[in-house]
C-alpha positions as CSV (number, residue, x, y, z in Angstrom):
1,X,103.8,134.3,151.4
2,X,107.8,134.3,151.3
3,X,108.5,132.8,147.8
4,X,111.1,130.5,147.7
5,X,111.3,131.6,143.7
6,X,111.8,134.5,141.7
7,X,110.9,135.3,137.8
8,X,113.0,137.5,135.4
9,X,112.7,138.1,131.7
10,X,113.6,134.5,129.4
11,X,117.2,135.5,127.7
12,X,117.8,133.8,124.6
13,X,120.6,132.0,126.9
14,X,118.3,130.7,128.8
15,X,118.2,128.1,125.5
16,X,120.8,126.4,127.0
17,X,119.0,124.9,129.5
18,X,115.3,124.8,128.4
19,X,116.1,123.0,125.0
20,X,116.5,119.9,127.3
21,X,113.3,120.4,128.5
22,X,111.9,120.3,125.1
23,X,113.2,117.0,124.7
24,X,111.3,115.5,127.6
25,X,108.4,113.7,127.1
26,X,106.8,113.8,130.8
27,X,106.8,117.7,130.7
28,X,105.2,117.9,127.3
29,X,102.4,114.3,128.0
30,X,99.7,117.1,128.7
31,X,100.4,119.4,126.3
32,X,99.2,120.2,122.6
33,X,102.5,122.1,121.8
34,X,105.0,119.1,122.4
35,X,107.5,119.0,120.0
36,X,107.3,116.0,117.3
37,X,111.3,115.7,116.8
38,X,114.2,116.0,118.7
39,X,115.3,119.9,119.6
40,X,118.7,121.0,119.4
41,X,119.9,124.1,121.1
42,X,120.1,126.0,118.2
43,X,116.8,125.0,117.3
44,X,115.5,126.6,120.8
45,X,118.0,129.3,120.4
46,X,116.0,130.8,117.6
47,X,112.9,130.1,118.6
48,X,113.5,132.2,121.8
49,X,115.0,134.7,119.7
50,X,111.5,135.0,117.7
51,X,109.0,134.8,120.6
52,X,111.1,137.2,123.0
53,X,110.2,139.4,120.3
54,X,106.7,139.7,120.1
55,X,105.2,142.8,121.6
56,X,102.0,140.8,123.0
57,X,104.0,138.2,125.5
58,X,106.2,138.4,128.1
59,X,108.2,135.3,129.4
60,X,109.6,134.8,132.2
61,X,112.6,132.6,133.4
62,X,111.0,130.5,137.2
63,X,114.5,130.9,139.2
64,X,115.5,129.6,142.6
65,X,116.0,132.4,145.3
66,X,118.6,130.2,146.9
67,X,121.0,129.8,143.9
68,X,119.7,131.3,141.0
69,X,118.7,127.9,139.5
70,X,116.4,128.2,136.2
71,X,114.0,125.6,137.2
72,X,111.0,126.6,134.1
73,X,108.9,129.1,132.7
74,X,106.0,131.7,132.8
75,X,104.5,133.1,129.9
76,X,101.9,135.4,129.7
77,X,100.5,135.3,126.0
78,X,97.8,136.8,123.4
79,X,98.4,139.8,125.7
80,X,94.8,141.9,124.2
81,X,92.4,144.6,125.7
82,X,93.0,143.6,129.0
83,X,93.5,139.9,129.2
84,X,96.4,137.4,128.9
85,X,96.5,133.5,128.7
86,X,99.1,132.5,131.3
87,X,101.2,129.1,130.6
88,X,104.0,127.4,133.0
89,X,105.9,124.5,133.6
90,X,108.3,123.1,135.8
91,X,111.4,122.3,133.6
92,X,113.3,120.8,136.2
93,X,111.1,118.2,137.7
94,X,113.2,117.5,141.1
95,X,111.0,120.6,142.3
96,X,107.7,119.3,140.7
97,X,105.3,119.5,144.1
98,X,107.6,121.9,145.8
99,X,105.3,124.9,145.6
100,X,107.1,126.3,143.0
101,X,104.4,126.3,140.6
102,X,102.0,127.9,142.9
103,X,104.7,130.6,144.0
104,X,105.9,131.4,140.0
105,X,102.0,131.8,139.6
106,X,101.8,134.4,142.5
107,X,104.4,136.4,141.1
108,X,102.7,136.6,137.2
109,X,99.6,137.9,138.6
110,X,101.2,140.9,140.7
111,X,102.9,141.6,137.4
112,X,100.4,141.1,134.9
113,X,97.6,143.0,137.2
114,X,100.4,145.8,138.7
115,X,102.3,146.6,135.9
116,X,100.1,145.0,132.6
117,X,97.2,146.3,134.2
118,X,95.2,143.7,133.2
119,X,91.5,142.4,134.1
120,X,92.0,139.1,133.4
121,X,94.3,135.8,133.6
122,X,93.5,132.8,131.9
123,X,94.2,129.1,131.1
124,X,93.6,126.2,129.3
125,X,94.1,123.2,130.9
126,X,94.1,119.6,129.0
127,X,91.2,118.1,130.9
128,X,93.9,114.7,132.2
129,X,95.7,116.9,133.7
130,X,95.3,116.7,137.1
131,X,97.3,118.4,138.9
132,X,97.3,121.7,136.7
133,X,94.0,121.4,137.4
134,X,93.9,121.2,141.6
135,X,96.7,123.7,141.4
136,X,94.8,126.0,139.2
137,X,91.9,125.8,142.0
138,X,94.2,126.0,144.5
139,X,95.2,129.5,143.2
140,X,91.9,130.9,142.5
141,X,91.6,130.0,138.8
142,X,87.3,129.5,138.1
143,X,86.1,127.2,135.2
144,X,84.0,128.8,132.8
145,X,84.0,126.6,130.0
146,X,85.6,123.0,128.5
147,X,85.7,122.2,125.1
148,X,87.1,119.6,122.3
149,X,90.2,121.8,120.6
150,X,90.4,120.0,117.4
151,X,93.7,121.4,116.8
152,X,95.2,119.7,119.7
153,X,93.1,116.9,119.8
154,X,92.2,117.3,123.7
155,X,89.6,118.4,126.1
156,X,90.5,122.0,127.5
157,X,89.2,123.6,130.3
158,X,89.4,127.5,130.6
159,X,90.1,128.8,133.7
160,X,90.2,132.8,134.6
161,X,91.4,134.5,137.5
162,X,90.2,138.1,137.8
163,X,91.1,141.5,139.2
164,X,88.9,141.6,141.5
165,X,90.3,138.3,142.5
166,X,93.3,139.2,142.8
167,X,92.6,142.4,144.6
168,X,91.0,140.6,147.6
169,X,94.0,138.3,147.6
170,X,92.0,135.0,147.0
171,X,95.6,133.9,144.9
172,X,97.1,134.0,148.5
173,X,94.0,132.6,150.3
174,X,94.8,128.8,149.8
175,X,98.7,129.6,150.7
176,X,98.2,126.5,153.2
177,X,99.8,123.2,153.7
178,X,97.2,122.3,150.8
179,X,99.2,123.2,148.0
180,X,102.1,121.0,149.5
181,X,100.3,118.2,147.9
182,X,101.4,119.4,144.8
């Protein structure tokens, strides 16, 4: 795979940018963390400056090779004996269904198995969202469990992807013109 994207640590300048993101409805319609008033960069500004801080994530910036362009984020969170919940989105959605995604995904898992050394990835997908869901499959994610989070009011399925997944490359194994759908 020749990634047509690149990820490198969230800045708390990268608030800039991603505080307009915030403020988009169609990113957040799937989510249970979307924000329920308007966010300024400031606002943003210190919220990056508190989560870059936290010893048990690591963020990432989802950057064009081409330009440099910060198109979204990667986050690998609740980083604990071994395991991580991975979250992304596409920020910028002129590149929604561009591989992008899929790519950005690619390159959390050689970091969080290479260099976190972990033995699993997971998510936790609202249930209506559809295409999180084929591109979760699409990478090798398995469902092992949906449930009712009361918290965010939604259906969640949890997906994991393994070491021993990623060892025999099934991440790379659906690399096809199958993932251009998304």
């Amino acid at each position: 795979m020749n990634p047509s994207v690149y990820i490198r640590p969230l800045v708390v300048q990268d608030a800039l940018i991603s505080y307009q993101w915030r403020n988009n409805p169609r990113i957040w319609r799937f989510t249970g963390a979307r924000p329920d008033k308007y966010i300024t960069p400031e606002m943003e500004t210190a919220w990056l400056f508190d989560v870059l801080r936290r010893e048990n994530e690591r963020r990432f910036a989802i950057c064009l090779l081409m330009d440099n362009k910060y198109i979204g984020n990667i986050f690998l969170t609740d980083i604990l004996e071994g395991e991580a919940q991975m979250h992304i989105f596409i920020g910028e959605m002129e590149y929604w269904g561009k591989r992008r995604a899929y790519e950005s995904i690619c390159l959390i898992f050689d970091y969080g198995f290479n260099e976190l050394i972990l033995d699993t990835i997971y998510v936790q997908i609202n249930s209506k969202n559809a295409a999180a869901i084929v591109l979760g499959k699409l990478v090798g994610f398995k469902k092992v469990s949906e449930y009712y989070d009361t918290n965010k009011e939604m259906m969640l399925e949890k997906m994991i992807f393994t070491r021993s997944r990623y060892e025999h490359q099934e991440h790379l194994s659906n690399a096809s013109n199958e993932i251009d759908q998304l």
